[in-house]
C-alpha positions as CSV (number, residue, x, y, z in Angstrom):
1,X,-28.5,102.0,-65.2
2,X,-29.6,98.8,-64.1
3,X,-30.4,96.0,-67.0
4,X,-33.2,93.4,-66.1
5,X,-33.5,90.3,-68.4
6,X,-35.7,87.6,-68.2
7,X,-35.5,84.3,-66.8
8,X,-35.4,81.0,-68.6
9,X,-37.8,78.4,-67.5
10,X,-37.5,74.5,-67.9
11,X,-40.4,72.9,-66.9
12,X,-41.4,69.4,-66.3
13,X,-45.3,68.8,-66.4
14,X,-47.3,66.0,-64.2
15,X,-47.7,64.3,-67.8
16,X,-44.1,64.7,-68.8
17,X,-43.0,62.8,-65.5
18,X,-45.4,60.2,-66.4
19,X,-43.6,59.5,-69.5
20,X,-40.6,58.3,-67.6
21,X,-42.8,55.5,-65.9
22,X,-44.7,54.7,-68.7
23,X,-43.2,55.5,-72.1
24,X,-40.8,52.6,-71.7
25,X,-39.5,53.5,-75.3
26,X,-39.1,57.2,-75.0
27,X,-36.6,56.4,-71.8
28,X,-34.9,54.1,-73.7
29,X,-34.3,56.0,-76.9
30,X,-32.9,58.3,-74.6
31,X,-30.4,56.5,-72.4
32,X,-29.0,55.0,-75.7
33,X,-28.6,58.5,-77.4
34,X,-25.1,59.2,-77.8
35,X,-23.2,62.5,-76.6
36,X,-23.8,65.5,-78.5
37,X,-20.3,68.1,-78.7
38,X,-19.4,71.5,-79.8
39,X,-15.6,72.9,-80.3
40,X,-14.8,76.2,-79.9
41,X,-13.5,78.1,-82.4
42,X,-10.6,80.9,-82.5
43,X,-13.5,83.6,-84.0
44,X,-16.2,82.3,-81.1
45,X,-13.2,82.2,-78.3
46,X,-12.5,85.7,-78.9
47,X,-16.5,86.8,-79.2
48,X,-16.8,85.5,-75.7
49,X,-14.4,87.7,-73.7
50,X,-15.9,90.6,-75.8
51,X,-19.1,89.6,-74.6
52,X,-18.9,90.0,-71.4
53,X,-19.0,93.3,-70.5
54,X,-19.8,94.3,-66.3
55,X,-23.6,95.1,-67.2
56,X,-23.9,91.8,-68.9
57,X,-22.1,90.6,-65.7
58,X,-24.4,91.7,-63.5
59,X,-27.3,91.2,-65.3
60,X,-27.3,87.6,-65.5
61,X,-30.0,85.8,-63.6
62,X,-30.1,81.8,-62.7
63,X,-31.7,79.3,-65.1
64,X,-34.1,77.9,-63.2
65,X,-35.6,74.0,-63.6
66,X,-38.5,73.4,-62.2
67,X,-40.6,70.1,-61.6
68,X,-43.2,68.3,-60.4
69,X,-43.4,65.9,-57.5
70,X,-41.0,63.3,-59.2
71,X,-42.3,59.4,-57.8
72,X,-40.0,57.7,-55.3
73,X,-38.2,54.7,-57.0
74,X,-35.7,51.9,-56.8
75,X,-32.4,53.0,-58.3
76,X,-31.9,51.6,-61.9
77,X,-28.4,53.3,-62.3
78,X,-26.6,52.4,-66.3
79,X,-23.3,50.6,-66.0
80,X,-24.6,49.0,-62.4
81,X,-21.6,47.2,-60.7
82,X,-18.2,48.7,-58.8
83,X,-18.3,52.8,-58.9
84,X,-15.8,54.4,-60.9
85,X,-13.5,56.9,-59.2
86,X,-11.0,59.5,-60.1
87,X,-9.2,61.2,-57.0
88,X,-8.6,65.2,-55.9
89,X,-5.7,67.1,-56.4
90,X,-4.6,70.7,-54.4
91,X,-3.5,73.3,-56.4
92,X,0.3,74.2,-57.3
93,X,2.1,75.9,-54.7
94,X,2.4,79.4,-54.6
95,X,-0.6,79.9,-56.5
96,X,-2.4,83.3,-54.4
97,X,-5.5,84.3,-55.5
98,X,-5.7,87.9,-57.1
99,X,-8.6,89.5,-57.2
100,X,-10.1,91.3,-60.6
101,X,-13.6,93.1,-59.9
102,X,-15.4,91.7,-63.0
103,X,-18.2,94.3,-61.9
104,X,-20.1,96.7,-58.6
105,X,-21.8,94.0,-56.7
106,X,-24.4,96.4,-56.0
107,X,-25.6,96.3,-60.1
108,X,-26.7,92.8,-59.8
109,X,-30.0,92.3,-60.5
110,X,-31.9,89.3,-59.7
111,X,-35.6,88.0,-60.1
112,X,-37.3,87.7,-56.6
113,X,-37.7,84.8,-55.3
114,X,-38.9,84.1,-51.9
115,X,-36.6,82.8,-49.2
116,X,-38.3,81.5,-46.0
117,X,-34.7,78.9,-45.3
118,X,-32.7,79.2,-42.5
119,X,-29.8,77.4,-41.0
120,X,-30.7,73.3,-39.7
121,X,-33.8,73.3,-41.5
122,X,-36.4,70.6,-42.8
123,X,-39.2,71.3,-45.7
124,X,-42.7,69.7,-46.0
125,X,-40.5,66.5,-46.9
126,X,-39.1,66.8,-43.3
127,X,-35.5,66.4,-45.4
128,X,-33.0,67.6,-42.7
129,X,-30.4,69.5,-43.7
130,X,-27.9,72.4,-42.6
131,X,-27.3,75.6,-44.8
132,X,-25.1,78.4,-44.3
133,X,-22.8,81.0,-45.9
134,X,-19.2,80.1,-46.1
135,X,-17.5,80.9,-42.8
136,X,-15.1,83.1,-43.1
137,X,-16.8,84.5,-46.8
138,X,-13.2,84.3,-47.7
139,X,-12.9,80.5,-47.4
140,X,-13.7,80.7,-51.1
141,X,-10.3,81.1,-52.1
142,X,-8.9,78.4,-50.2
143,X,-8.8,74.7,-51.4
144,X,-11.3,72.8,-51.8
145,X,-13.7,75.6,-52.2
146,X,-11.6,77.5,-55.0
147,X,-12.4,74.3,-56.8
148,X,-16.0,75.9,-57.2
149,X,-17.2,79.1,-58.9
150,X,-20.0,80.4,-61.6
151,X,-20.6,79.7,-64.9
152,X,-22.0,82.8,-67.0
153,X,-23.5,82.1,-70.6
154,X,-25.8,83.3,-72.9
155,X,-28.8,82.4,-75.0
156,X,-29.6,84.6,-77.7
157,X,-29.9,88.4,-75.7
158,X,-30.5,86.6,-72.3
159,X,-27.5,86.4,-69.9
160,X,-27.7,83.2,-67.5
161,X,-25.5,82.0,-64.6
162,X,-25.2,78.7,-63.5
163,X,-22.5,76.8,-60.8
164,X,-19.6,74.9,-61.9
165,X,-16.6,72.7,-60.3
166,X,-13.1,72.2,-61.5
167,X,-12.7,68.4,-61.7
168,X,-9.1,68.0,-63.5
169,X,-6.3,69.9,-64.8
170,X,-9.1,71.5,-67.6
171,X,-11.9,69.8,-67.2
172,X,-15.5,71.5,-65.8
173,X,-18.1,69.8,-64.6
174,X,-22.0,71.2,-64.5
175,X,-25.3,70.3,-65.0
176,X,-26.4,69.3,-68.7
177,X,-29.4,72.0,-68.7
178,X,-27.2,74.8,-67.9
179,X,-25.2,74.1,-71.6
180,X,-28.0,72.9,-73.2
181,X,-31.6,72.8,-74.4
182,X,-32.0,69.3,-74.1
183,X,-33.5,69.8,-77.9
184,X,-31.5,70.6,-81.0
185,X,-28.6,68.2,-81.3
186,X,-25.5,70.5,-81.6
187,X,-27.5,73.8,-81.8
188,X,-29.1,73.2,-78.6
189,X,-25.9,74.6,-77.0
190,X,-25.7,78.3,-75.3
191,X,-23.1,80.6,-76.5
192,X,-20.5,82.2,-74.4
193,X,-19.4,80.4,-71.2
194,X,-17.2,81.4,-68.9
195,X,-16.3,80.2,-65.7
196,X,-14.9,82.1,-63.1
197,X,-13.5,80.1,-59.8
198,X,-14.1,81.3,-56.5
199,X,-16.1,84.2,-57.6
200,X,-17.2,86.7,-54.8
201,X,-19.0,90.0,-54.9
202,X,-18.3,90.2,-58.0
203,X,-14.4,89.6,-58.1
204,X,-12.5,87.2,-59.9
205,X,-9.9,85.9,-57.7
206,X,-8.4,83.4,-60.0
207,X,-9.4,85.5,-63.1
208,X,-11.7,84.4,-65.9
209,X,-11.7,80.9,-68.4
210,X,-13.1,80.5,-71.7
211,X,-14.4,77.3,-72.7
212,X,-12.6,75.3,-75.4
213,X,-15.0,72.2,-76.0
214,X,-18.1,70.9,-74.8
215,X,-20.3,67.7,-74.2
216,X,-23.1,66.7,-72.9
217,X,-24.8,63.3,-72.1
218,X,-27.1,62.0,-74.9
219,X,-30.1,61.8,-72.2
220,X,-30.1,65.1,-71.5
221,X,-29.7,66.5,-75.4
222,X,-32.6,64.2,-76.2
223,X,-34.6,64.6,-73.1
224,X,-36.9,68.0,-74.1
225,X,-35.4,69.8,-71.4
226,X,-37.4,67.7,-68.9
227,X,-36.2,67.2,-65.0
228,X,-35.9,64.9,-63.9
229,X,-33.8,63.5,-66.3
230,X,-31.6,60.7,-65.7
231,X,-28.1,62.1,-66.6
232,X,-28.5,65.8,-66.4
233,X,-24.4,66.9,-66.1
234,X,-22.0,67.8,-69.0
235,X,-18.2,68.8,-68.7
236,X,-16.4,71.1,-70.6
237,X,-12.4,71.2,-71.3
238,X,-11.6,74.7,-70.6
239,X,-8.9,76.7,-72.4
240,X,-5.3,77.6,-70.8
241,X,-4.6,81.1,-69.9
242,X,-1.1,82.4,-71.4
243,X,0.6,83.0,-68.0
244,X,2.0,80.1,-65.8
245,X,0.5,77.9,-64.7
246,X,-1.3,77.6,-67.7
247,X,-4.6,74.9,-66.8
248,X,-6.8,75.6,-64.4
249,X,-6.5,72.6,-62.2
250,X,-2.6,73.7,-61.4
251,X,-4.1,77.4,-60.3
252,X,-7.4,76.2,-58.5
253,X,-6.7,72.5,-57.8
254,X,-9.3,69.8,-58.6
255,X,-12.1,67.9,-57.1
256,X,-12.2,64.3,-57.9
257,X,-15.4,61.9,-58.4
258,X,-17.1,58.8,-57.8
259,X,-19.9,56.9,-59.7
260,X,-22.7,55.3,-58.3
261,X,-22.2,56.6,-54.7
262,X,-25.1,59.4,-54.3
263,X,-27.4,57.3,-51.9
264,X,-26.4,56.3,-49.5
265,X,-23.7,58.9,-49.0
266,X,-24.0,62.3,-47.3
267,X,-22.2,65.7,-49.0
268,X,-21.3,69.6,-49.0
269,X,-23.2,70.6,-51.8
270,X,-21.8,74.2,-52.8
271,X,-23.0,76.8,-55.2
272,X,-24.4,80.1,-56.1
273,X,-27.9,80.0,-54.8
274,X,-29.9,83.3,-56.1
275,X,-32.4,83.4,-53.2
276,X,-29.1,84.4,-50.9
277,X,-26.6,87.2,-51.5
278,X,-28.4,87.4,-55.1
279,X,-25.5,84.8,-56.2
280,X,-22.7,87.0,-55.3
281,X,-21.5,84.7,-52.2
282,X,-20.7,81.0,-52.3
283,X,-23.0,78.7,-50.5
284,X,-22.8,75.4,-48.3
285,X,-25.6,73.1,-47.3
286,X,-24.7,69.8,-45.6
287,X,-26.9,67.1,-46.2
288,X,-27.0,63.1,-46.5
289,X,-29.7,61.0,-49.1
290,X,-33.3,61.7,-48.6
291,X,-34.7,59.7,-51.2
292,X,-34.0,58.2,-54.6
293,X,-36.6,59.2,-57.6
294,X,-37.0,58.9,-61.0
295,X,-35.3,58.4,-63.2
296,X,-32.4,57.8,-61.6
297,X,-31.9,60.8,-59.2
298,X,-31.2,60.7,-55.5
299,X,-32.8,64.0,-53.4
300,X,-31.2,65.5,-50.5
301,X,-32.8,68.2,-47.9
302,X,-31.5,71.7,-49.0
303,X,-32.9,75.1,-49.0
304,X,-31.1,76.3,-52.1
305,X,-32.4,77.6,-55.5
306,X,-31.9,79.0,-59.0
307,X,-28.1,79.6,-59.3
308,X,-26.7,76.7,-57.9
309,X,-27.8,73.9,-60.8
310,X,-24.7,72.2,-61.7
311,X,-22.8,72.9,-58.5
312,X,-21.0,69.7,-57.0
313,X,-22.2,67.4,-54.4
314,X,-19.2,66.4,-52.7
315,X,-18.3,63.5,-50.2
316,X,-15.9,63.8,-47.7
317,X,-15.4,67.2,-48.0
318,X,-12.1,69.0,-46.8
319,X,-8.9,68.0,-45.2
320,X,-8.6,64.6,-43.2
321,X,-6.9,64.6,-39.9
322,X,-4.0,62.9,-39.3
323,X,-5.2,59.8,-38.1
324,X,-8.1,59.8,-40.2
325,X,-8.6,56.9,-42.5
326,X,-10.5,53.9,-43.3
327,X,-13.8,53.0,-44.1
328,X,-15.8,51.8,-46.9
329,X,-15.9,54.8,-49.3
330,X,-13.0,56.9,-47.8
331,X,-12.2,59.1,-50.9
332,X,-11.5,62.8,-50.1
333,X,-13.2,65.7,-52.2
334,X,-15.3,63.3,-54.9
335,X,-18.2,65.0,-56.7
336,X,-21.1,62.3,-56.7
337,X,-23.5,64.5,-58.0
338,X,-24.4,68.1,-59.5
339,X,-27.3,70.1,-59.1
340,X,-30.1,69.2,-61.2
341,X,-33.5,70.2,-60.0
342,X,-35.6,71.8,-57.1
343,X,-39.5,72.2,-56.8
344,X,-41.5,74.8,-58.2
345,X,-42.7,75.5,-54.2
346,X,-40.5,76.5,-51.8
347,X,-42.1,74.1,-49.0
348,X,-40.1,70.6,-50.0
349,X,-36.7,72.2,-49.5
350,X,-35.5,69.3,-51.6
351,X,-32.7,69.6,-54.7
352,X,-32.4,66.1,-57.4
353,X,-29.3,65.0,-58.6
354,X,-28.8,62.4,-61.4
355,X,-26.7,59.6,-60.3
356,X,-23.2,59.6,-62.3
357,X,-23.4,56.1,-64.1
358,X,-21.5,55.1,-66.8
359,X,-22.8,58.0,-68.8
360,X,-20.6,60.1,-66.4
361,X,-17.9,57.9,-67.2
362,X,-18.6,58.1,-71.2
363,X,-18.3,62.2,-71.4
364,X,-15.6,62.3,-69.3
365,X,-13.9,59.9,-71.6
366,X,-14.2,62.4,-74.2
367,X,-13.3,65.3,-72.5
368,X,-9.5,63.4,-71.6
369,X,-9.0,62.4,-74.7
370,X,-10.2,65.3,-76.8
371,X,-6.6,67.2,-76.1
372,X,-3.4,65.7,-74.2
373,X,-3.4,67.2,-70.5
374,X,-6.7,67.7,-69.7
375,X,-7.0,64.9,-67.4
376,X,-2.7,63.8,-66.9
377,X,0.1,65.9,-65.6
């Protein structure tokens, strides 16, 4: 029996753009509204492995944000100034992946969407960009890409998936829509997440990781659910499993970060696009800036959709050669940016990003210090 659920729509409106440009006090109340954060409890930890059962599994379909054409603008980044950076880390040695089949592949069920993209491929933006599967498939349990996997969660009887990157010993970064409303304060948040790293066909290589705590930017809680929106990412800390090693940053490794380096910059944004392998595969398009827009987001050319908000934009992806070094910007394996937004038309093939600013900085500040370890040895 195959379950079908609906799919959860945010939608930004011409007029609702507008109020970016023009409700100078609406932006402001919401750049100055302070994080909004949810523990997890022992009673909710334990109702979230319950929850997911295979047919939930399979059923869950991408959470899609859609917008408008967003205006072209001159970057007004918070916390302007040097970037702030925090570096990559490989996984502990000896740490092989084992798969768990979470559920059959075949049972997934996801809305159609139409998929006219192909490999080195431009839009109507004429925003070049190259997209392929990951080559082998099984390069997703190999470092950096084991870094990267989906994020399942739940709002009221609807099961959603989003994408997701490990970004320290427990911490998860994703995009701020796919943990919450953007309305509500702390009940805007959906229920049950869990992440599973390097996920493939649906197998859990690295096995499955509840969620301990939660935050995302103020912008984004107070923003209506609006894209573009000028800090749309959240992190969670994400709770150890009882076998050694116990954090997931010691069994997947870790990306690291950089602020204020989306444009100009060129990544490997990877995901779980719906539109290809209905989300069962890890994706890779391979892209530099298009064009910055507001508020504060940078576009780059890419032919992904629903499923892949949240997944990490990352510079300098891979494994330098030996004699490879230098430059201006030569950190390996930083996310400076996650998934925010594509159009409601497939013709821009065009994704938004907010720029990390010091917003980025601020949750992350709460995640490390929340619990001892999540961001040190």
């Amino acid at each position: 029996m195959r379950t079908t659920i609906k799919t959860l729509v945010v939608t930004a409106a011409v007029g609702a753009i507008g109020a970016f440009s023009n409700g100078t006090e609406i932006v402001r109340a919401q750049e100055n509204a302070p994080p909004v954060r949810l523990n997890n409890s022992q009673t909710m930890s334990m109702a979230t492995a319950a929850y997911w059962t295979p047919e939930r599994l399979a059923s869950a379909q991408p959470i899609r944000v859609q917008t408008s054409y967003a205006a072209e603008s001159t970057m007004e980044a918070l916390g302007g100034g040097t970037p702030r950076s925090s570096s990559a880390r490989k996984p502990d040695t000896g740490v092989q992946a084992q798969a768990t089949q979470l559920f059959d592949p075949r049972r997934a069920t996801v809305e159609p969407e139409e998929n006219a993209a192909s490999p080195f491929n431009a839009g109507t933006f004429n925003a070049h960009f190259s997209s392929t599967r990951l080559n082998p498939a099984t390069a997703n349990t190999a470092y950096p890409y084991r870094t990267v996997g989906k994020l399942f969660f739940s709002d009221g009887a609807s099961n959603f998936v989003c994408s997701a990157s490990v970004i320290s010993y427990r911490v998860l970064v994703t995009a701020g829509h796919c943990v919450h409303r953007g309305s509500g304060g702390a009940a805007g948040f959906y229920r049950n997440f869990l992440f599973v790293p390097a996920f493939r066909n649906g197998a859990a290589p690295f096995g499955t990781w509840n969620w301990a705590y939660v935050v995302v930017t103020g912008t984004w809680a107070a923003g209506g659910g609006v894209v573009p929106n000028a800090a749309d990412y959240a992190m969670f800390e994400l709770a150890d499993r009882a076998v050694a090693p116990t954090r997931i940053g010691s069994v997947t490794g870790f990306l690291g970060w950089r602020t204020l380096s989306l444009n100009p910059n060129h990544t490997t944004m990877l995901g779980y696009p719906c539109n290809f392998d209905t989300c069962q595969q890890m994706h890779q398009v391979s892209a530099g800036a298009f064009r910055n827009t507001s508020p504060n987001n940078v576009e780059y050319g890419s032919d992904a959709r629903g499923g892949s908000s949240g997944g990490p934009w990352i510079q300098n992806f891979g494994t330098a050669s030996v004699g490879q070094t230098g430059g201006v910007n030569p950190g390996l394996n930083r996310v400076v940016g996650v998934t925010s937004y594509g159009y409601v038309s497939i013709d821009p093939k065009v994704q938004g990003a907010s720029v990390p600013d010091s917003r980025w900085v601020q949750i992350w500040n709460l995640v490390c210090a929340h619990r001892a370890g999540n961001c040190t040895p």
